[in-house]
PAZAPA-4460 file (N, C-alpha, C; in steps of 0.05 Angstrom, whole numbers, plus 32768, in hexadecimal, padded with zeros to 4 digits):
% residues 202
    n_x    n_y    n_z   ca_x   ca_y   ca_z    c_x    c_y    c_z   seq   type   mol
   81D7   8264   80F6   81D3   8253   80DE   81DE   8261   80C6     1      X     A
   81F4   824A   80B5   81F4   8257   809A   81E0   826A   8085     2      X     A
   81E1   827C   8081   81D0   8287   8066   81C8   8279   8057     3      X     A
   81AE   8275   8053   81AB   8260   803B   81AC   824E   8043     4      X     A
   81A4   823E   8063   81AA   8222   806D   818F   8226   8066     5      X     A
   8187   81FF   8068   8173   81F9   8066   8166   81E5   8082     6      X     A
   814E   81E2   808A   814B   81D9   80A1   8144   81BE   8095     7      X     A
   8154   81B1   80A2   8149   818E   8096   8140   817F   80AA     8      X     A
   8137   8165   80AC   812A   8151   80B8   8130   8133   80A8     9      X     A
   8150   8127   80BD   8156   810E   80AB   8147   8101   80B8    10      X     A
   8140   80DD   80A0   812F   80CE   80B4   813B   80B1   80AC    11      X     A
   8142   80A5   80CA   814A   808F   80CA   8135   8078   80BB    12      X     A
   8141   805B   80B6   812B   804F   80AD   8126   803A   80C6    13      X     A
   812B   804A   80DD   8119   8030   80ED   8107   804D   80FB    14      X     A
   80FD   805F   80EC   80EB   8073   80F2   80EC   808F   8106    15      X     A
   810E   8094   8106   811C   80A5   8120   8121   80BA   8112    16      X     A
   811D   80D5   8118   8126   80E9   810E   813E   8100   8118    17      X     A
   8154   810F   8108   8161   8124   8112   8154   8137   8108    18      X     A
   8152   8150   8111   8154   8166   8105   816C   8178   8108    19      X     A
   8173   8182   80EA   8188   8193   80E9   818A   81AA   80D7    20      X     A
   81A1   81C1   80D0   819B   81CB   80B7   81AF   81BE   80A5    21      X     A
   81AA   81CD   808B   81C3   81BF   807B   81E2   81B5   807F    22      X     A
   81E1   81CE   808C   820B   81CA   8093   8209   81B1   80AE    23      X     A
   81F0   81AE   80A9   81FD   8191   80CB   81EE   8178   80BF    24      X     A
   81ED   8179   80A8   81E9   8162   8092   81FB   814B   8099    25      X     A
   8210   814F   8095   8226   8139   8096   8225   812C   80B2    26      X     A
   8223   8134   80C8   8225   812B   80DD   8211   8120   80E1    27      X     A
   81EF   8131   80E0   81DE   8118   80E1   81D4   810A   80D2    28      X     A
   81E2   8107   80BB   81DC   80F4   80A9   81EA   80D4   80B5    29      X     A
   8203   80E0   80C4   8218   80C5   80D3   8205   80BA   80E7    30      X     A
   81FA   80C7   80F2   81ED   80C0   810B   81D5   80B7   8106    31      X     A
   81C6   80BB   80EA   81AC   80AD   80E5   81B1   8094   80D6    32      X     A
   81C7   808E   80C8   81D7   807B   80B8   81D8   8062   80C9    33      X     A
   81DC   806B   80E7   81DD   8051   80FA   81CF   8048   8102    34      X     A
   81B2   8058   8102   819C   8054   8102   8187   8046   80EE    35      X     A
   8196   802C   80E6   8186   801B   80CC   8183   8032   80B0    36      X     A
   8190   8049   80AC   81A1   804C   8095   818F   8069   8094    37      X     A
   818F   8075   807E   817E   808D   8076   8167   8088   8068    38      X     A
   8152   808D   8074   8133   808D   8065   812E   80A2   805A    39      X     A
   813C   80BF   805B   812E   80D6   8046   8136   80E8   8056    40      X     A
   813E   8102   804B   813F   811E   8052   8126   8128   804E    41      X     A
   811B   8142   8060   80FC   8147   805B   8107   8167   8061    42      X     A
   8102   817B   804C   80FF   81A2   805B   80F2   81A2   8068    43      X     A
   80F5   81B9   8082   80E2   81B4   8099   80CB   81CC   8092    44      X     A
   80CC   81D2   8078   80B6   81E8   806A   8099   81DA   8068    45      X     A
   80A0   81C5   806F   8084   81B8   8070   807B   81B1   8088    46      X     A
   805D   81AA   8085   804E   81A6   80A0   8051   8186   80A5    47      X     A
   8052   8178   809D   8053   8163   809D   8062   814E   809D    48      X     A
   8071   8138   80A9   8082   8122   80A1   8072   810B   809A    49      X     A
   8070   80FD   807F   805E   80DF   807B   8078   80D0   8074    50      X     A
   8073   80BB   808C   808C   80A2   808C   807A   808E   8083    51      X     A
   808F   807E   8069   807B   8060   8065   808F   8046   8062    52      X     A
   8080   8036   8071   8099   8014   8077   808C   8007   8066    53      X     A
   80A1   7FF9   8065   80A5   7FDE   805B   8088   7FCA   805B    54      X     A
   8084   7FC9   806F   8068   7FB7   8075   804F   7FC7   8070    55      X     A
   8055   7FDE   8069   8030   7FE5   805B   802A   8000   806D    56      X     A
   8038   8004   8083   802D   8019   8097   8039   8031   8090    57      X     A
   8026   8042   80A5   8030   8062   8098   8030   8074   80B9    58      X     A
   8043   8090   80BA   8033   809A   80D2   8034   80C0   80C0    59      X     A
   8031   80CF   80C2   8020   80EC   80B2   8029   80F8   80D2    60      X     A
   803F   80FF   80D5   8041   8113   80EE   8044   812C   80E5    61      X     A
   8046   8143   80FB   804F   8158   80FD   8065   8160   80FD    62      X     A
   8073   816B   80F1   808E   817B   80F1   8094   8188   8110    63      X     A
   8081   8194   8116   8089   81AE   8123   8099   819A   8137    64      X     A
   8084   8188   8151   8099   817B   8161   80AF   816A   8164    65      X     A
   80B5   816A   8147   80D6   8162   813E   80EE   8174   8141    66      X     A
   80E2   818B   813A   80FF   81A0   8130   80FD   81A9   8147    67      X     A
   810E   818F   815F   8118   819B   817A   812E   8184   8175    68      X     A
   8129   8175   8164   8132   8158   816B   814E   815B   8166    69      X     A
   815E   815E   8164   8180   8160   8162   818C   814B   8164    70      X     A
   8186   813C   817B   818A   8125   8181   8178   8104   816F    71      X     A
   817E   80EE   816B   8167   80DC   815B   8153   80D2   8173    72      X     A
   8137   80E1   8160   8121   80DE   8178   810E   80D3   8169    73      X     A
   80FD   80C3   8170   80E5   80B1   8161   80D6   80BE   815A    74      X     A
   80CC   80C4   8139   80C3   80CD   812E   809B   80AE   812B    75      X     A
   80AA   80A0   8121   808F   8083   8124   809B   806D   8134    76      X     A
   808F   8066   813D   808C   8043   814D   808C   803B   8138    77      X     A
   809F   801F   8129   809D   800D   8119   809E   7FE7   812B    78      X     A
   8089   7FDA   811F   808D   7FC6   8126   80A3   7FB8   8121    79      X     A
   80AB   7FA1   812D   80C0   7F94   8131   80C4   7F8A   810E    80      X     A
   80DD   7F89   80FB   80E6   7F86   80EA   80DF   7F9A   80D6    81      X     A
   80CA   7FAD   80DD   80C1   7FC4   80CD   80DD   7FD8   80C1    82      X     A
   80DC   7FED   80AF   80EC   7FF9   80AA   80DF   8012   8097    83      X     A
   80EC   8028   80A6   80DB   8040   8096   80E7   803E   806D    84      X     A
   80D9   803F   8059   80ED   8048   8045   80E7   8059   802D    85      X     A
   80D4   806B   803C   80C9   8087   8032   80CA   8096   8044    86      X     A
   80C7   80B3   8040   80CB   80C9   8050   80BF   80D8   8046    87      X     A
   80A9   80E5   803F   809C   8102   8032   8097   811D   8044    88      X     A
   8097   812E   8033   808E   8147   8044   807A   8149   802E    89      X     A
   8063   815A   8049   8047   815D   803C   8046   8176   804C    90      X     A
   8028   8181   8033   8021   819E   8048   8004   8195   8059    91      X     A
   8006   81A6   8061   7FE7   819D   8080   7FCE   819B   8063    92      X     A
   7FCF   81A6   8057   7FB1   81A2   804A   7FC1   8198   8024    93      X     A
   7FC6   8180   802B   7FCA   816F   8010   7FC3   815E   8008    94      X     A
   7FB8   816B   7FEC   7FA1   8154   7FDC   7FAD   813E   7FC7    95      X     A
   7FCD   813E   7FC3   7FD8   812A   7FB9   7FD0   8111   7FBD    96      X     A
   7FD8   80FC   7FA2   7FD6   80DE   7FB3   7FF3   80D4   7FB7    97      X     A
   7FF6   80C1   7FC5   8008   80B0   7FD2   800E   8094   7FB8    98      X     A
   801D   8093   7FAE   801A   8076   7F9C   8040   8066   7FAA    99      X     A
   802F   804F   7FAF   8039   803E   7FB8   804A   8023   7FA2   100      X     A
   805D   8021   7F9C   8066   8006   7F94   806B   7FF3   7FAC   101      X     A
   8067   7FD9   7FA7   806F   7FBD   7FB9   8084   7FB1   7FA1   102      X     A
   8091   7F9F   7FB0   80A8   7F89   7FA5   809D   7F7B   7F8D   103      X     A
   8080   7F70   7F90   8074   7F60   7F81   805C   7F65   7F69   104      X     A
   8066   7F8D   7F6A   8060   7F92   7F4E   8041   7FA1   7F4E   105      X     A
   803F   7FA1   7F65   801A   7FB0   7F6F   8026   7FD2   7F73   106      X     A
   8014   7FD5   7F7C   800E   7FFD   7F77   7FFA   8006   7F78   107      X     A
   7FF3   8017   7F8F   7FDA   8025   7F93   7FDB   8042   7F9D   108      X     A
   7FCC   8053   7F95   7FC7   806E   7F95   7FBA   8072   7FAD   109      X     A
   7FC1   807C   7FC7   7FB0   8082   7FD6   7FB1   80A6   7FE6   110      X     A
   7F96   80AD   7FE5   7F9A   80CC   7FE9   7F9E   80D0   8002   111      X     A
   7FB3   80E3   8002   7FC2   80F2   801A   7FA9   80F7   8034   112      X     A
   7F93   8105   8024   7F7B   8106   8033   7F78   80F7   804C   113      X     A
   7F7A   80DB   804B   7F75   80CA   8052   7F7F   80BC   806B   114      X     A
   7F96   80C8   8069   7FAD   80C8   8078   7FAB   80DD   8091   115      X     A
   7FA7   80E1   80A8   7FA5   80EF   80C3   7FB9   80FC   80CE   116      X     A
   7FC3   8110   80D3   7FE2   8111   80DC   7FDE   810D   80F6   117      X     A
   7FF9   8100   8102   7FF7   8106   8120   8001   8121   812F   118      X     A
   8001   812D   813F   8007   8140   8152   8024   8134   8163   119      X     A
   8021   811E   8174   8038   8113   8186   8048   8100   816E   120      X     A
   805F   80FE   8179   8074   80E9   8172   8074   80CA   8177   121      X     A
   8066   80CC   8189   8064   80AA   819B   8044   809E   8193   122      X     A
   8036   80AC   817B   8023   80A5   8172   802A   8088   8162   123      X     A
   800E   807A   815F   801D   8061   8151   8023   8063   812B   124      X     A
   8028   8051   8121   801F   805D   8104   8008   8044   80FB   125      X     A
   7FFC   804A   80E7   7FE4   8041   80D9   7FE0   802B   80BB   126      X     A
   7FD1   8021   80C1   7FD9   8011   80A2   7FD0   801D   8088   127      X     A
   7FE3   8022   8075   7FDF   8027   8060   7FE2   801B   804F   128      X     A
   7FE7   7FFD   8051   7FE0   7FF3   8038   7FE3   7FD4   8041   129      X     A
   7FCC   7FC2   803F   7FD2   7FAE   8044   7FDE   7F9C   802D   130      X     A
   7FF3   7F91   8035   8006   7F7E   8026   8001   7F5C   8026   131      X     A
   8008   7F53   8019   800A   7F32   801B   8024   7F2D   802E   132      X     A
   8027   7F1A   8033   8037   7F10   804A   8057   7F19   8033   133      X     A
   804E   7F08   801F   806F   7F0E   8007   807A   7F21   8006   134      X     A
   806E   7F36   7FFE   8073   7F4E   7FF4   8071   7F68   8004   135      X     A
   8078   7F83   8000   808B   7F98   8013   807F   7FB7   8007   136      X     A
   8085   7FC5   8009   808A   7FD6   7FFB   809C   7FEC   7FFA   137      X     A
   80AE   7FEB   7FDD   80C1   7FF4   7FD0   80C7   8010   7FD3   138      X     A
   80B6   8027   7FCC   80BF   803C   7FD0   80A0   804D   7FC8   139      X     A
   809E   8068   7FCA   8080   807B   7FC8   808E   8097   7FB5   140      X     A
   8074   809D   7FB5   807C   80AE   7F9E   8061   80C5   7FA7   141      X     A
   8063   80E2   7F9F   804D   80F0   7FAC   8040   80F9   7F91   142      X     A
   802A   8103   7F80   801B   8105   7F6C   8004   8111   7F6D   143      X     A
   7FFC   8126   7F5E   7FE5   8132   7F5B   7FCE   811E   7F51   144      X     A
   7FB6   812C   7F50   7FA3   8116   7F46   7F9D   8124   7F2F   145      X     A
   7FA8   813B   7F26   7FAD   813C   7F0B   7FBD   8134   7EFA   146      X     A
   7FD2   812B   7F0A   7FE5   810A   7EF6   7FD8   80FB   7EF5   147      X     A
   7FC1   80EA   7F08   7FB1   80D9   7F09   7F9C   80DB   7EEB   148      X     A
   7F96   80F2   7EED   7F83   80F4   7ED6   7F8D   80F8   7EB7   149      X     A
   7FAD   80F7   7EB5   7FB4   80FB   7E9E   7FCA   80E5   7E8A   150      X     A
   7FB2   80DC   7E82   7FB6   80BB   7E71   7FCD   80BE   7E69   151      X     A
   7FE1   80CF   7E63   7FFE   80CF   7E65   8012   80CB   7E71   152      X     A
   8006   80CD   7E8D   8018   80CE   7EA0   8027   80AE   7EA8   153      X     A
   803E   80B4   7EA4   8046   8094   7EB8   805D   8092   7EC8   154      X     A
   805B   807C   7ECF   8078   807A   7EE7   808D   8062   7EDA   155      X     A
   80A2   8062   7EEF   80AF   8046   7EE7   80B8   8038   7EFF   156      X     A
   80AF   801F   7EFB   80B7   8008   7F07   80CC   8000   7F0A   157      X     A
   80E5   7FFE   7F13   80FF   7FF1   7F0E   8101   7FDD   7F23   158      X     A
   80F9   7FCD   7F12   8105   7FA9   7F19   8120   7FAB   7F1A   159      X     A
   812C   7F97   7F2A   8142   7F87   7F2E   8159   7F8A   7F0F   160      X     A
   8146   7F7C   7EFD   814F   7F78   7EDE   8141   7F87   7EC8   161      X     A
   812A   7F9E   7EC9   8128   7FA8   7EB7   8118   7FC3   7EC5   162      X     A
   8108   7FD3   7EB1   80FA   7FEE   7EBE   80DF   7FEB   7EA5   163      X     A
   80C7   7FEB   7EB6   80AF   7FEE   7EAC   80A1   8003   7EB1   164      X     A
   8097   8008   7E98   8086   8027   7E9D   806B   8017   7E9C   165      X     A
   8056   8037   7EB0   803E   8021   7EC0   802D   8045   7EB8   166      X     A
   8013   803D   7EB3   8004   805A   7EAB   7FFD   805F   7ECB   167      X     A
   8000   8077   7ED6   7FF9   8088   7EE7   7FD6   807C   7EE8   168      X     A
   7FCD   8085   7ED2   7FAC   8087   7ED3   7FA1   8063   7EDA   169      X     A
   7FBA   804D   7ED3   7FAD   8032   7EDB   7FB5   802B   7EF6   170      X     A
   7FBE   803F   7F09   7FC4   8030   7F1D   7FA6   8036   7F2E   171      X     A
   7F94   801E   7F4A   7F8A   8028   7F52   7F88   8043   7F6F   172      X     A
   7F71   804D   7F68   7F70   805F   7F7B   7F62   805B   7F9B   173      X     A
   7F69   8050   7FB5   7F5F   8043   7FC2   7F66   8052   7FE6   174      X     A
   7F50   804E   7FEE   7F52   8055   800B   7F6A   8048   8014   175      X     A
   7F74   804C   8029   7F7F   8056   8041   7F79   802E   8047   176      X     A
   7F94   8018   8041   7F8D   8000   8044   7F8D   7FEC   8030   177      X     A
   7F92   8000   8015   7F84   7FF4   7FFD   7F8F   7FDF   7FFA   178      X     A
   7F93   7FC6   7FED   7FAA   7FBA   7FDE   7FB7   7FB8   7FC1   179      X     A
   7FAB   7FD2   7FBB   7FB9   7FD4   7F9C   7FAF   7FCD   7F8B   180      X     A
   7FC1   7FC5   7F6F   7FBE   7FB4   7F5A   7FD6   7FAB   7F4B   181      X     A
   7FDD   7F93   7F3F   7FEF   7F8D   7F39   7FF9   7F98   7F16   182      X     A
   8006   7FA9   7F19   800C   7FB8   7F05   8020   7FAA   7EF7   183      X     A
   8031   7F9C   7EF7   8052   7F8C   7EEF   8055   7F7C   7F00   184      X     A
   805A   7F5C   7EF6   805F   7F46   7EFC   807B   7F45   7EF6   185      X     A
   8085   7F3D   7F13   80A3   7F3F   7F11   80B3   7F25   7F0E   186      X     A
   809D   7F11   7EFE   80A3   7EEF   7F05   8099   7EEF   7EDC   187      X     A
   8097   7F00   7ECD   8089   7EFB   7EAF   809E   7F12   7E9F   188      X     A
   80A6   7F0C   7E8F   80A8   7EEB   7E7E   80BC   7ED8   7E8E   189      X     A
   80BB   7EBF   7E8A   80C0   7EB2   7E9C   80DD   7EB0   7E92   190      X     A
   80EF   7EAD   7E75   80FB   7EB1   7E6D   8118   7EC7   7E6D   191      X     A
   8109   7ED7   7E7A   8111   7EED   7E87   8109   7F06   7E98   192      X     A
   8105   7EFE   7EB1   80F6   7F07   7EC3   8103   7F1A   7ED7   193      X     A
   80ED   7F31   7ECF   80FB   7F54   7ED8   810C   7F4E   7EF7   194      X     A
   80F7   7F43   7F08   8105   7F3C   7F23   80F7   7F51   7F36   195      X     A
   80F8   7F50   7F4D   80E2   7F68   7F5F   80E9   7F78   7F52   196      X     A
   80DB   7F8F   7F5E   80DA   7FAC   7F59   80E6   7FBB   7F71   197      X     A
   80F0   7FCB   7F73   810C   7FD1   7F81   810D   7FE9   7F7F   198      X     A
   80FA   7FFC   7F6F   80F1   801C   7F74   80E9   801D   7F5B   199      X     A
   80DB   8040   7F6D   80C3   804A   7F54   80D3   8063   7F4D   200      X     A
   80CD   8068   7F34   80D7   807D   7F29   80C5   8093   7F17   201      X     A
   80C1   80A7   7F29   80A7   80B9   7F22   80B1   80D1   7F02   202      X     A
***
């Protein structure tokens, strides 16, 4: 290995993982690319991989029985039209929360706590957030709950047509299932209307 390589873990977005170090970036980045595109690079300095789809689900695995994977090996089972489109690394004992954007302008804080890791790869993944049939969710973001507590803190929304800032401290804080709250209506003013929300920006 190069000096100074770094051990990575790319992740497909239909939930498949390579592991590589830096200098073999390029190659498995081609080979995860074909694999319904790139969901996230993760350092393998962490204990943890948390994948989150489209439809609300999550799976909190282990690192360790990845970094054999060289080859693209199933990191989560996703249901049929599912698609991973977060990737985090977490440590084994992390008290962060999880905040979630959807398409249709909701957002919920939910603690890492809460979340189980699995041990095997062929484990299933879990629901983390139940959604309306409409709406998806956009992208995650990882956060202390001392951002939570500091009435300053905020994020941004970026709609389709504009970017809204949302206070940290109004989003809610909810188990493992929650459904959020609707923070930005992506249909007001009607005159000119932001359009979904399309990522969060911490």
């Amino acid at each position: 290995m190069e000096p100074g390589a770094r051990n990575l873990l790319v992740v497909s977005a239909r939930g498949n993982v390579i592991y590589c170090y830096s200098g073999g970036l390029e190659h498995a980045a081609r080979q995860v690319a074909k694999d319904g595109g790139i969901a996230g690079v993760v350092e393998d300095h962490y204990d943890h991989l948390l994948l989150i789809t489209e439809k609300g689900f999550c799976k909190r695995q282990e690192i360790a029985p990845l970094q054999r994977s060289v080859e693209l090996t199933t990191a989560a089972q996703l249901e049929d039209g599912d698609r991973v489109i977060a990737a985090l690394g977490l440590k084994e004992q992390d008290e962060r929360l999880c905040l979630l954007a959807t398409k249709n302008g909701r957002a919920v804080l939910i603690p890492l706590e809460d979340i189980q890791p699995k041990r095997t790869p062929s484990a299933g993944c879990i629901v983390l957030s139940r959604l309306k049939s409409n709406d998806q969710i956009v992208d995650a973001e990882l956060f202390s709950k001392q951002d939570r507590e500091n009435s300053a803190r905020q994020v941004q929304l970026l709609h389709e047509n504009a970017v809204r800032a949302v206070a940290l401290a109004n989003v809610p804080v909810q188990r493992r299932g929650g459904t959020g709250a609707r923070v930005s209506d992506p249909t007001k003013p009607k005159r000119n209307p932001p359009g979904p929300v399309i990522a969060l920006i911490a």
